[in-house]
Rosetta silent file (secondary structure, phi, psi, omega in degrees, C-alpha in Angstrom):
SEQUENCE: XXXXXXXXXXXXXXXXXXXXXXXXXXXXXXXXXXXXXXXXXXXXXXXXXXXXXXXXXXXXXXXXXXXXXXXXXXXXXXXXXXXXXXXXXXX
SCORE:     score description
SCORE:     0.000 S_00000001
   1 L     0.000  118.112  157.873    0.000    0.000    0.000 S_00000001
   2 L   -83.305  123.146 -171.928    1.144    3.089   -0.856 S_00000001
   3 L   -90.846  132.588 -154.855    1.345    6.446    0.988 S_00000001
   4 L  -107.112  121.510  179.333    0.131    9.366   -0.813 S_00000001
   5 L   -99.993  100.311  178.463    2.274   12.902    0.204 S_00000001
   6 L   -57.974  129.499  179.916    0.494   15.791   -0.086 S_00000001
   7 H   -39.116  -65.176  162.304    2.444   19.004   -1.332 S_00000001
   8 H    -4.518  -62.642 -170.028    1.922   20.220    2.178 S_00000001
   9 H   -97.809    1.864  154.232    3.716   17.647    3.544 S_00000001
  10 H   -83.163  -23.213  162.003    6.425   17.612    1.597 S_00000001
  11 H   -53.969  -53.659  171.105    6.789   21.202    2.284 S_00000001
  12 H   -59.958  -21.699 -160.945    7.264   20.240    6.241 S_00000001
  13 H   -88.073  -69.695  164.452    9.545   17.338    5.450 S_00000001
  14 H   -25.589  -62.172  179.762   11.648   19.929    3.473 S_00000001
  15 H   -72.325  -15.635  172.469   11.565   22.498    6.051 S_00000001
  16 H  -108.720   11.040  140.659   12.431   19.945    9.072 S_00000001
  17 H   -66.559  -77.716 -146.169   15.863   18.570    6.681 S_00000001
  18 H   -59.296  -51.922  172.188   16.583   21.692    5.997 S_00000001
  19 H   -51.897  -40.372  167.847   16.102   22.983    9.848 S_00000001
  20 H   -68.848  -62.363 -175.562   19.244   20.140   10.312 S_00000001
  21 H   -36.764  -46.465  179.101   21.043   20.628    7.410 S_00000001
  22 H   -59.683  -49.986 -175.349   21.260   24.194    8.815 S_00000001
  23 H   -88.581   -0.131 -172.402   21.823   23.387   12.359 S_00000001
  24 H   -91.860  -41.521  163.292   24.235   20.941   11.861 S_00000001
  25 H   -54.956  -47.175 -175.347   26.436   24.073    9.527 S_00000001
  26 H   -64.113  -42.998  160.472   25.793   26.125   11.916 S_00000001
  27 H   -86.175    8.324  152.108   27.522   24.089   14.811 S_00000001
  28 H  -101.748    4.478  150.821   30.356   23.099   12.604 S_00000001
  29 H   -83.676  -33.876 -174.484   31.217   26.807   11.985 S_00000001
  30 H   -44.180  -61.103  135.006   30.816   27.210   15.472 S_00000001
  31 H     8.375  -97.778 -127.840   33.100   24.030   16.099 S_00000001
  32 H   -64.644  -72.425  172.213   35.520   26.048   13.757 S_00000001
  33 H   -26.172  -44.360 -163.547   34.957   29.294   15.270 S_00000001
  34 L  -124.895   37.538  177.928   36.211   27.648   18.621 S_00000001
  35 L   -36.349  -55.011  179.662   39.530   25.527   17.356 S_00000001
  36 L   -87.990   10.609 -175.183   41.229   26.395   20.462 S_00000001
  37 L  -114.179   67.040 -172.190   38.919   25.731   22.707 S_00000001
  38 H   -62.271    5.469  173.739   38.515   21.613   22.845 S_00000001
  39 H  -113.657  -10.465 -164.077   35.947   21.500   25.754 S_00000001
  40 H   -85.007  -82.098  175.433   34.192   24.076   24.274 S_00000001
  41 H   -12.456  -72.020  165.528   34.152   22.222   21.154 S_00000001
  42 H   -42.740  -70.807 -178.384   33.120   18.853   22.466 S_00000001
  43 H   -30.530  -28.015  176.457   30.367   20.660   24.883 S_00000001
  44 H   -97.536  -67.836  173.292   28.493   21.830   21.047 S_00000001
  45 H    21.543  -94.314 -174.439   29.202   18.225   19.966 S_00000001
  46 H   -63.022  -32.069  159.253   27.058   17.008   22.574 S_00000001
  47 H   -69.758  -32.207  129.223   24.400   19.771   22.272 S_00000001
  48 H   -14.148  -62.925  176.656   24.108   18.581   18.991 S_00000001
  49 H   -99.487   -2.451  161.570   23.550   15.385   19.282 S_00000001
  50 H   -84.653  -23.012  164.957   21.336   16.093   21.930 S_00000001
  51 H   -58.204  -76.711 -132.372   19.447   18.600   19.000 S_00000001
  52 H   -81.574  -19.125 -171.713   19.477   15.665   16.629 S_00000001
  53 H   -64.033  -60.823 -152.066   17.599   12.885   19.046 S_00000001
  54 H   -53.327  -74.476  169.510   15.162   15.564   19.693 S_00000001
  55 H   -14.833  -76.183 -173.649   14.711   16.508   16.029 S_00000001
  56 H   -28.068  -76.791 -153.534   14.454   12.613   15.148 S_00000001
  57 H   -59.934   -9.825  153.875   12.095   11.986   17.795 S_00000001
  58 H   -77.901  -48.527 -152.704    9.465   15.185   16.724 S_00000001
  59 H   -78.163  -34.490  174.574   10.208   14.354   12.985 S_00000001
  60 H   -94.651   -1.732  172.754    8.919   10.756   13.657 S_00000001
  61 H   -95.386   -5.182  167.302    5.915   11.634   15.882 S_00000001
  62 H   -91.588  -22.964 -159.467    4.579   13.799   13.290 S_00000001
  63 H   -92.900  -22.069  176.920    5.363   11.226   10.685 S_00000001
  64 L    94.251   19.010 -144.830    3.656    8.816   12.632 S_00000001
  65 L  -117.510  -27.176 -168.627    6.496    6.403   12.631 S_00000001
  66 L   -71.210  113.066  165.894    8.064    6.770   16.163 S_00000001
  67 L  -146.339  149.025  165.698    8.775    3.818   18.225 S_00000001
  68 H   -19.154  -24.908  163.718   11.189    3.067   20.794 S_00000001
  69 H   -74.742  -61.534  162.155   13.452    1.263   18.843 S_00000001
  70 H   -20.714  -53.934  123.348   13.970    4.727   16.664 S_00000001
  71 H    20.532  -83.650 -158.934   14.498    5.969   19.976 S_00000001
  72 H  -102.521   -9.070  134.379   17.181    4.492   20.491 S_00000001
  73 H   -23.657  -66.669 -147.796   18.525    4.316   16.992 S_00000001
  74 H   -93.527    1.785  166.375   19.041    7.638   16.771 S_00000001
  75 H   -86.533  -12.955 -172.500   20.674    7.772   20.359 S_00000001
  76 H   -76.792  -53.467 -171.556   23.134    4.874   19.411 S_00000001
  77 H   -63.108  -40.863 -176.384   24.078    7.466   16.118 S_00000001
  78 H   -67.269  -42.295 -154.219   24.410   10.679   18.259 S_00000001
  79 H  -102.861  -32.121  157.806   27.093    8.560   21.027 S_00000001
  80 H   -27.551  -67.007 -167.720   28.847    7.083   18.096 S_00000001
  81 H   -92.787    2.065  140.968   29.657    9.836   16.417 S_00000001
  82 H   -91.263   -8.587  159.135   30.881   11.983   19.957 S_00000001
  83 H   -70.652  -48.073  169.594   32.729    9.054   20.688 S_00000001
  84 H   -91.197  -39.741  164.740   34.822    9.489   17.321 S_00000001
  85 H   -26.897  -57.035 -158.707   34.816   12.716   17.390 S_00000001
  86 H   -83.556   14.955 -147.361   36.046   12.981   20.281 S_00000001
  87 H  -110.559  -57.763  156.214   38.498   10.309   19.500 S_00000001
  88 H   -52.756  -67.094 -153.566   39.619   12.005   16.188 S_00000001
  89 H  -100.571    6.328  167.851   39.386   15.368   16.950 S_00000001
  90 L  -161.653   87.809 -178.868   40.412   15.882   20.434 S_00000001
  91 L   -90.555    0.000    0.000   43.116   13.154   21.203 S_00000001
């Protein structure tokens, strides 16, 4: 069965990528912006990746799609990727 997207809602799907895509540039000038500052650095990391569960978990409760496994999906991807991060980029 297929689900039928309504321009509407492709307009919100756009505008909540695009609301990442954005916030995720925006804390890697920041990132940039604060080279010499490696706690600083980490500390938007992690306020990141606390932005992206939260993002996920709105983007899938609108979508209708949100379950606990997703959950914790996108919490696995967020500690991954401050684990190499911090592993790369502040040894």
């Amino acid at each position: 069965m297929s689900k039928r997207v309504s321009h509407l809602d492709k307009a919100h799907l756009i505008a909540e990528y695009l609301l990442l895509g954005t916030a995720g540039v925006f804390f890697l000038v920041l990132i940039a912006l604060l080279r010499s500052q490696p706690i600083k650095q980490f500390g938007l990391l992690l306020t990141f990746a606390v932005f992206y569960v939260g993002w996920a978990v709105i983007h899938h409760i609108k979508d209708r799609t949100f379950h606990i496994r997703i959950l914790l999906e996108y919490i696995l991807i967020g500690s991954v990727v401050l684990v190499l991060a911090r592993l790369v980029f502040f040894p």
